[in-house]
C-alpha positions as CSV (number, residue, x, y, z in Angstrom):
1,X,-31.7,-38.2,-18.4
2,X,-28.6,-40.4,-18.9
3,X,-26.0,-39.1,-20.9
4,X,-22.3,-40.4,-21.6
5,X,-20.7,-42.6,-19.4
6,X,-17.2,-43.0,-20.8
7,X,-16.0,-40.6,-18.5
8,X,-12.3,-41.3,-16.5
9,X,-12.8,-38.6,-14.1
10,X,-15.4,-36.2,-13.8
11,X,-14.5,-32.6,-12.2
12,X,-17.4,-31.2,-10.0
13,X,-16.9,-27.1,-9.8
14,X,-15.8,-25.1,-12.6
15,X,-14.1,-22.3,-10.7
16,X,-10.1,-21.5,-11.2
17,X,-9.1,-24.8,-9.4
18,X,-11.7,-28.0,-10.9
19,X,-10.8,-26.3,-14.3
20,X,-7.3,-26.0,-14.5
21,X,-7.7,-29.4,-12.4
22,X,-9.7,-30.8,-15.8
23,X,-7.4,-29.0,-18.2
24,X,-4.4,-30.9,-16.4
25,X,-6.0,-34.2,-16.7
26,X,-7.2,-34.0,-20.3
27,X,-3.1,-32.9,-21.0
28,X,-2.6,-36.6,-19.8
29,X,-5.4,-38.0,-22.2
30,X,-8.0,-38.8,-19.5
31,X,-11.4,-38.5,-21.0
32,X,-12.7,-35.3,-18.4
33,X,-16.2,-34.1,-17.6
34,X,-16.4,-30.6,-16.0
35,X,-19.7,-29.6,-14.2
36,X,-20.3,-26.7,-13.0
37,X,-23.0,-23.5,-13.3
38,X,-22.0,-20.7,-15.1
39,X,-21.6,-17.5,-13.2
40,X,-25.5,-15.7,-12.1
41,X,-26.6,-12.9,-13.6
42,X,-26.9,-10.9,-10.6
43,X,-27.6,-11.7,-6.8
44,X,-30.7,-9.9,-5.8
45,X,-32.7,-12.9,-6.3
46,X,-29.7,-16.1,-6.3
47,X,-30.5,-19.2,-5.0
48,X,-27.6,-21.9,-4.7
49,X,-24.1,-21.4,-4.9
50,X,-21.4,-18.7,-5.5
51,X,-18.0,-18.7,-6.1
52,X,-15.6,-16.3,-4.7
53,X,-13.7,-15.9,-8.6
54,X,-16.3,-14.1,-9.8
55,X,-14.0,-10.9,-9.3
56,X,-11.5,-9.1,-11.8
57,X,-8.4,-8.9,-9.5
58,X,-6.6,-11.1,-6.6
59,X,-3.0,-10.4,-6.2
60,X,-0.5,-12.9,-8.1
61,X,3.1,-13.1,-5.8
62,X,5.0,-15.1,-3.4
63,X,4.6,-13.0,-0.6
64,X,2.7,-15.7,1.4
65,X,3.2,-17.6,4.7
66,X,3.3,-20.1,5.5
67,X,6.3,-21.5,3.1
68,X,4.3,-24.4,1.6
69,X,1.3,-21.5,0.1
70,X,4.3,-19.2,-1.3
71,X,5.7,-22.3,-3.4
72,X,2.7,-23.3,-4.6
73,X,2.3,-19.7,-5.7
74,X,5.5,-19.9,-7.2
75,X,4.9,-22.9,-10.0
76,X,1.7,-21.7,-10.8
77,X,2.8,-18.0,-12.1
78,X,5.3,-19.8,-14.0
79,X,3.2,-21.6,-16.4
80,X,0.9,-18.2,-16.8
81,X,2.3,-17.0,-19.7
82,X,2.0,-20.3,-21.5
83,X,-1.3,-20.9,-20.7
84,X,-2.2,-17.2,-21.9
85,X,-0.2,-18.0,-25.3
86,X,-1.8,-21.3,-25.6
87,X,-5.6,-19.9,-25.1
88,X,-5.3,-16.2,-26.5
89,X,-6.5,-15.3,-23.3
90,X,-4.6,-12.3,-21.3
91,X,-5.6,-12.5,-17.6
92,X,-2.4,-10.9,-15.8
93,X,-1.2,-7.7,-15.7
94,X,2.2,-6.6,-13.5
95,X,1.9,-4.5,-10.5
96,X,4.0,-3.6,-7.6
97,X,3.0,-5.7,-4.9
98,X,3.5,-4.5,-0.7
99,X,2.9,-6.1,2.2
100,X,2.5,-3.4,5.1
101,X,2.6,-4.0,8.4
102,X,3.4,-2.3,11.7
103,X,7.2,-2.7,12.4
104,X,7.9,-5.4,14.8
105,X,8.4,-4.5,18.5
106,X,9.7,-6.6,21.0
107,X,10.3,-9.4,18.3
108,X,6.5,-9.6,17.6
109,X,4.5,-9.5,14.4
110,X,0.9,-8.4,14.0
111,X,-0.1,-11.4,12.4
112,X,1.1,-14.9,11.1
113,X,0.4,-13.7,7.6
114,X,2.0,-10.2,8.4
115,X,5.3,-11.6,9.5
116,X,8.0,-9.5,7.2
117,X,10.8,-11.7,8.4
118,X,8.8,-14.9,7.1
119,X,7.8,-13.0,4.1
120,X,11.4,-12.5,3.0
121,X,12.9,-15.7,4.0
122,X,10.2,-17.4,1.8
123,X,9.9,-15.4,-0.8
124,X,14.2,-16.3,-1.1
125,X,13.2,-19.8,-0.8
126,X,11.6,-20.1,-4.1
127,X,13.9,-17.8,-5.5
128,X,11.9,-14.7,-5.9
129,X,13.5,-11.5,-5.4
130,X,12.1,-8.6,-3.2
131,X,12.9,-5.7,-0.7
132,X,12.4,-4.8,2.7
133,X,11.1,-1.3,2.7
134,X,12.0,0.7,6.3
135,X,9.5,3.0,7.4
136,X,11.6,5.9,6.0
137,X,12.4,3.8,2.8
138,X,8.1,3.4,2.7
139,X,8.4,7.0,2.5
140,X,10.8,7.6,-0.1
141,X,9.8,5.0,-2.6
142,X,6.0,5.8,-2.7
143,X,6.1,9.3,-1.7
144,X,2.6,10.0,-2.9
145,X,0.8,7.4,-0.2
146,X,0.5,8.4,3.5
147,X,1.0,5.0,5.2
148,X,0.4,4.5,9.3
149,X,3.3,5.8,11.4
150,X,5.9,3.1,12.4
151,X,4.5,1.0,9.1
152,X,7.3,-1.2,7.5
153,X,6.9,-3.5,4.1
154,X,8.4,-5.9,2.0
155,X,7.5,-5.2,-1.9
156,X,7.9,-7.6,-4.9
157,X,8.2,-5.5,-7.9
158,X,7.1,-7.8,-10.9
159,X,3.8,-9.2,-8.8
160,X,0.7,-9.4,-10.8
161,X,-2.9,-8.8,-11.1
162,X,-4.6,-11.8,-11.4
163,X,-8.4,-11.6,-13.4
164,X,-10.1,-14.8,-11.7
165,X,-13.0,-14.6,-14.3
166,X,-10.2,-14.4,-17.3
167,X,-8.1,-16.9,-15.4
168,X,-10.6,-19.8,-15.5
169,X,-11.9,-18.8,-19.0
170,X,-8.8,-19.6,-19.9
171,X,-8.6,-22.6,-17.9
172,X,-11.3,-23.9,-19.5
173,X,-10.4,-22.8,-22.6
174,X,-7.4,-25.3,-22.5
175,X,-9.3,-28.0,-21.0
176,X,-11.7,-28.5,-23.3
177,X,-9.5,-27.8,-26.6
178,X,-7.6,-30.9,-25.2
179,X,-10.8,-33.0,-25.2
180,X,-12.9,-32.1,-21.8
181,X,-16.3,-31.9,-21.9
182,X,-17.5,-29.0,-20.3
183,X,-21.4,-28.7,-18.8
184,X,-22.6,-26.0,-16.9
185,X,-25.2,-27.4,-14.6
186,X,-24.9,-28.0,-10.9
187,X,-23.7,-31.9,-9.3
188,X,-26.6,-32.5,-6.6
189,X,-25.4,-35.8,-5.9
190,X,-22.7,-38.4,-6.4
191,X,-23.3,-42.1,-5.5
192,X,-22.0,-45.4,-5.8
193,X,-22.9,-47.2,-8.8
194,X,-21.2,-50.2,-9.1
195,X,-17.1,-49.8,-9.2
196,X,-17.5,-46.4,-11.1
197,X,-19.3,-43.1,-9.6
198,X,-22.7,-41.6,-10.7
199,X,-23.4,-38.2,-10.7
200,X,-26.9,-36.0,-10.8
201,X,-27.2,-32.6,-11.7
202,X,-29.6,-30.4,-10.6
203,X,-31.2,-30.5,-14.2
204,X,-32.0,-34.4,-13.3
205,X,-29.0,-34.9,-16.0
206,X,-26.5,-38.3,-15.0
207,X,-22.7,-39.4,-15.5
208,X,-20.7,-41.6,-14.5
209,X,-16.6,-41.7,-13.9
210,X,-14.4,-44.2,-12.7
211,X,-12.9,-41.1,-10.3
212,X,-14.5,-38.3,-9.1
213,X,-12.8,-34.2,-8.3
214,X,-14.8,-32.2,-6.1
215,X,-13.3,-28.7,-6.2
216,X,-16.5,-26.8,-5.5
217,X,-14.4,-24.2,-3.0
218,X,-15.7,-22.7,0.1
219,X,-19.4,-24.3,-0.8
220,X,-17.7,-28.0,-0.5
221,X,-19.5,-28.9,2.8
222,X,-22.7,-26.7,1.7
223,X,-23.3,-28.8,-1.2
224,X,-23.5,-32.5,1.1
225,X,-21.0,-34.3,-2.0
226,X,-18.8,-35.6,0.3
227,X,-19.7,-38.5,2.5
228,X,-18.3,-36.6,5.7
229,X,-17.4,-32.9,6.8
230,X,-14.2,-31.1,6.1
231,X,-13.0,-29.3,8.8
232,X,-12.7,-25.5,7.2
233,X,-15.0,-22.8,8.1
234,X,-16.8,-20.5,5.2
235,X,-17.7,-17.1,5.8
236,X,-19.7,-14.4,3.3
237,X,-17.8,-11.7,2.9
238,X,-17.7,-8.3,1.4
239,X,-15.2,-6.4,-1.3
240,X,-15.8,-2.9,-1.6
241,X,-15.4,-0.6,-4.8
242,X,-15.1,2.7,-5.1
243,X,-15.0,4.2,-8.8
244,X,-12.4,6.6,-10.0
245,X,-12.7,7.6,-13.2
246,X,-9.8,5.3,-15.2
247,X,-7.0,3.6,-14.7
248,X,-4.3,6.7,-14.6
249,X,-6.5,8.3,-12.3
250,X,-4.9,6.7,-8.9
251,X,-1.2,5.5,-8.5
252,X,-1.9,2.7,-6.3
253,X,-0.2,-0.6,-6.3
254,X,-1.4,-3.9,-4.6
255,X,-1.2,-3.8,-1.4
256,X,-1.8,-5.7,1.7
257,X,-2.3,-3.6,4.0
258,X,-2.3,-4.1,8.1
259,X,-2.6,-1.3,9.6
260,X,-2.4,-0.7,13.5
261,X,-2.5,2.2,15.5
262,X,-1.6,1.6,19.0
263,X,-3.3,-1.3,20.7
264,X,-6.2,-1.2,17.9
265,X,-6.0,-2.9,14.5
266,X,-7.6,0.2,12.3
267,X,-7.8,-2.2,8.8
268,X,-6.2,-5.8,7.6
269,X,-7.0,-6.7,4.1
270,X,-6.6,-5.6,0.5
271,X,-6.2,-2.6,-1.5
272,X,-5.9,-3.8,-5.2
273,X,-4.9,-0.9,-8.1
274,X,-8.0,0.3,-10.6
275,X,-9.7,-2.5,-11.9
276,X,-12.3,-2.5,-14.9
277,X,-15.2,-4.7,-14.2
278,X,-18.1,-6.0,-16.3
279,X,-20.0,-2.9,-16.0
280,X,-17.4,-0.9,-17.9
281,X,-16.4,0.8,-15.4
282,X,-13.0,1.2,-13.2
283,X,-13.0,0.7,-9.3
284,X,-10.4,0.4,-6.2
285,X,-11.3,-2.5,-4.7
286,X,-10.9,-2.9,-0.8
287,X,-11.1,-6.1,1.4
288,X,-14.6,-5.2,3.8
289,X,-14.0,-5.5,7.7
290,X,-16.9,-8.0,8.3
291,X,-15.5,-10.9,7.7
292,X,-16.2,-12.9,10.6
293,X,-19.0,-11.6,11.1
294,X,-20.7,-13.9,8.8
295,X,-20.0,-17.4,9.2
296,X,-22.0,-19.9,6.4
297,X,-22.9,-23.8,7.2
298,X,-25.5,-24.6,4.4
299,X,-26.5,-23.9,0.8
300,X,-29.6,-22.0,1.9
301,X,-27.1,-19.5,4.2
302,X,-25.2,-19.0,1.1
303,X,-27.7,-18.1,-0.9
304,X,-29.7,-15.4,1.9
305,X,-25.7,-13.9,2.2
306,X,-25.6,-13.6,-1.6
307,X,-28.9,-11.9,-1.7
308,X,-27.9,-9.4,0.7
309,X,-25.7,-7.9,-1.7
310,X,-22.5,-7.3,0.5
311,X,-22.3,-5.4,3.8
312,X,-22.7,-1.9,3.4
313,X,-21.3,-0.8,7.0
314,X,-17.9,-2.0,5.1
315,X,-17.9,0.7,2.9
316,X,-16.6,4.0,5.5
317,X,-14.0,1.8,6.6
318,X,-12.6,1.3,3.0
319,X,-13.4,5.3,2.2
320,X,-11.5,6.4,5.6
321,X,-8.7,3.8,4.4
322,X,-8.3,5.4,1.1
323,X,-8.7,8.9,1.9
324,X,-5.9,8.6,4.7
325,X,-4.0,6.7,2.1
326,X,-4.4,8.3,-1.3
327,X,-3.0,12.2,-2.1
328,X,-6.1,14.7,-0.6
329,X,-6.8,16.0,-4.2
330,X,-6.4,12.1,-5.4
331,X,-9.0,11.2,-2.7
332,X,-11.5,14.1,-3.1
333,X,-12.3,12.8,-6.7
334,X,-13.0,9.5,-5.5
335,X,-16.6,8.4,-7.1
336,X,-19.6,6.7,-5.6
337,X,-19.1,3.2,-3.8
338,X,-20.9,0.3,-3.4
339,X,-20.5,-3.6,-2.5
340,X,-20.4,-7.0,-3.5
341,X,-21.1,-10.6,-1.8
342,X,-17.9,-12.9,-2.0
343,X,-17.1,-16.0,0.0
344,X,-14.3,-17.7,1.3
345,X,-13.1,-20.4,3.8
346,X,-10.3,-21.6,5.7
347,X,-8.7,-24.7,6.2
348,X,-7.8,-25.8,9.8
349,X,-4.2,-26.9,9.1
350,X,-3.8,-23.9,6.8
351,X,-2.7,-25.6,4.0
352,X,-4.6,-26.8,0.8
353,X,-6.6,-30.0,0.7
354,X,-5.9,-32.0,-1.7
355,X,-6.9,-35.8,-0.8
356,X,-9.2,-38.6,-1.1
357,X,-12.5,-38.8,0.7
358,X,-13.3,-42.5,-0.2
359,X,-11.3,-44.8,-3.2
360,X,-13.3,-43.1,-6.1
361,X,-13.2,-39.5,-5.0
362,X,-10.0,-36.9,-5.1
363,X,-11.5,-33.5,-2.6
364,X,-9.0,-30.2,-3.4
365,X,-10.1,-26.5,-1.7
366,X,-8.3,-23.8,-1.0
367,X,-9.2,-20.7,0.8
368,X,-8.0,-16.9,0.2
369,X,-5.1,-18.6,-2.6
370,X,-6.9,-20.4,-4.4
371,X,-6.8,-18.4,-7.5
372,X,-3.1,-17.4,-7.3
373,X,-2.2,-20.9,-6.4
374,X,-5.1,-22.3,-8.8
375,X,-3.0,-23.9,-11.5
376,X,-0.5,-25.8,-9.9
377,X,-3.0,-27.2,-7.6
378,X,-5.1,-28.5,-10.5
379,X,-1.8,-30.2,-11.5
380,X,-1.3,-32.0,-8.4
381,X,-5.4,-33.0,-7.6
382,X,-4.7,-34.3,-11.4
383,X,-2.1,-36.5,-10.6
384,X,-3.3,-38.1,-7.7
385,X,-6.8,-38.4,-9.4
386,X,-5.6,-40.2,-12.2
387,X,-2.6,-42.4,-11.0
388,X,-4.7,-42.7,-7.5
389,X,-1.1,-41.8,-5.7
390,X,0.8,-38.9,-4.2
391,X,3.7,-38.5,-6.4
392,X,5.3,-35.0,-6.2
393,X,7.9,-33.4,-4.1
394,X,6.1,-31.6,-1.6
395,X,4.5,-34.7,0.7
396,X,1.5,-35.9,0.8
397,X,0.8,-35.3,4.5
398,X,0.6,-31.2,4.0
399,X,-2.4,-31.3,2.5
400,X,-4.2,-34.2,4.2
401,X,-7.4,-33.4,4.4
402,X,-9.0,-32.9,8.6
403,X,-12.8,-34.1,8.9
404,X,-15.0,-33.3,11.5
């Protein structure tokens, strides 16, 4: 079935990034279609594709290398508190956010990502005030966590918790009250059709757009949209939550946490404050340890990791974690624990992608930021969809896209 054509651009992926990519574009008066499937019901028996935002908490902050991801970072948390006034829709709440690491010996840092010196230079750059917290410091200031020997931290104290569902309901929310047309169906194909773009959904439904946005996240080269490859690498993996009984019941910030002992990396990943989820009820949520264990090329791979329901042998890592981290009578009243599938990909220059893949179609993904990041780089895939050139400060060439 045929339906409108009239469309300017059309947005393929209704996640944090295609809608606040639509809801920038219909703010300039384009006439914007959004496609994209509505979250699943559950995963035991999914088949297609899954996005990492359906999740209640991602840290909001600038404490991000390399320079580039913290900015981006930056302008969008600025504009979240105008986008919750203009929707009615809260999705932030402040936290203190750390970033723990092992104290540099010799000059060296565990990680790029864990590199406190970076951190704080960055973090200055956009203008965002923070402290470095010495070990003893760690200590004094957050005396009820036990944190790794010879552990070090920079904190930013008005960080927030970002809901991704809440986030793009609001999104949406905006997009559409400024005209978009929102569908929830799933883009199967996008071809040529004369100087405009066609696109079928997977209900045999068609559009076309002068422009096309594909912001379908880590399942852009499982879904075959794109007439070539990105180079970025997906991989299925696994948060963990373990359910305390309510919000006041642990005094946990968000941290991200690296945590060495010796010669032998122990944990790397999140450890996110008590968050409510659909079910009602409250949870700690940590990062699982498989990540790379579970690399995903195609739809079908997707769908089998989703159906697995999350790793399992990732939950004792995240129960030793807490219980060395939390007060023992904190810890001994932790509640059952259990798993859930996420996905998400890198990018091989490690920046955002944000480019054209032919004249008539704009590409934007993001890995592990994208929902902290989300708004500002809906602004920017907007602009370059509609005006068709790179027009911002930040040049073009950081977020050329690679192809294999």
């Amino acid at each position: 079935m045929q339906e409108d054509t009239g469309f300017d651009v059309a947005v393929v992926g209704a996640g944090p990034i295609g809608a606040a990519t639509a809801r920038h574009l219909a703010d300039r008066g384009a006439r914007v279609l959004i496609v994209g499937p509505a979250e699943p019901p559950d995963f035991a028996g999914h088949d297609g594709v899954w996005s990492g935002h359906y999740d209640q908490g991602r840290l909001g902050h600038v404490l991000e290398v390399p320079l580039v991801a913290a900015l981006l970072a930056a302008r969008s948390i600025r504009r979240f508190g105008e986008l919750a006034r203009r929707t009615g829709v809260e999705f932030t709440r402040p936290v203190h956010s750390l970033a723990v690491m092992p104290a540099a010996l010799d000059g060296g840092t565990p990680s790029e990502w864990f590199d406190l010196g970076r951190l704080v230079r960055n973090a200055e750059d956009v203008g965002q005030p923070v402290e470095h917290l010495s070990e003893a410091r760690l200590r004094e200031r957050y005396p009820h966590l036990t944190f790794e020997p010879g552990h070090e931290c920079v904190v930013q104290r008005d960080a927030f918790i970002v809901n991704p569902r809440d986030l793009t309901t609001a999104e949406l929310a905006a997009a559409t009250a400024a005209g978009a047309t929102l569908v929830r169906d799933e883009i199967t194909a996008i071809a040529a059709d004369g100087p405009r773009r066609r696109l079928t959904a997977r209900s045999g439904t068609s559009w076309t757009a002068d422009t096309v946005v594909v912001a379908t996240g880590a399942s852009t080269n499982a879904g075959g949209l794109l007439p070539r490859r990105l180079a970025m690498d997906t991989l299925g993996a696994t948060v963990v939550l373990i359910e305390v009984p309510g919000p006041e019941a642990v005094d946990l910030p968000g941290i991200m946490y690296y945590k060495q002992r010796g010669e032998e990396l122990l944990y790397g990943g999140i450890v996110m404050t008590p968050l409510r989820y659909p079910d009602g009820r409250w949870y700690i949520k940590c990062s699982g340890t498989s990540l790379l264990d579970n690399p995903l090329g195609t739809r079908d791979e997707i769908a089998a990791w989703v159906r697995t329901g999350g790793a399992e042998d990732d939950i004792a890592p995240a129960l030793t974690l807490l219980r060395e981290l939390l007060p023992a009578e904190t810890a001994a009243a932790l509640g059952p624990a259990r798993v859930r599938p996420c996905l998400v990909s890198t990018n091989h220059t490690g920046h955002p992608y944000i480019d054209h893949a032919d004249e008539n179609v704009v590409v934007v993904v993001e890995g592990e930021r994208g929902v902290m990041a989300a708004d500002e780089l809906g602004r920017l895939t907007a602009s370059l969809a509609a005006t068709g050139r790179w027009s911002d400060g930040l040049p073009h060439q950081l977020f050329r896209a690679e192809w294999t």
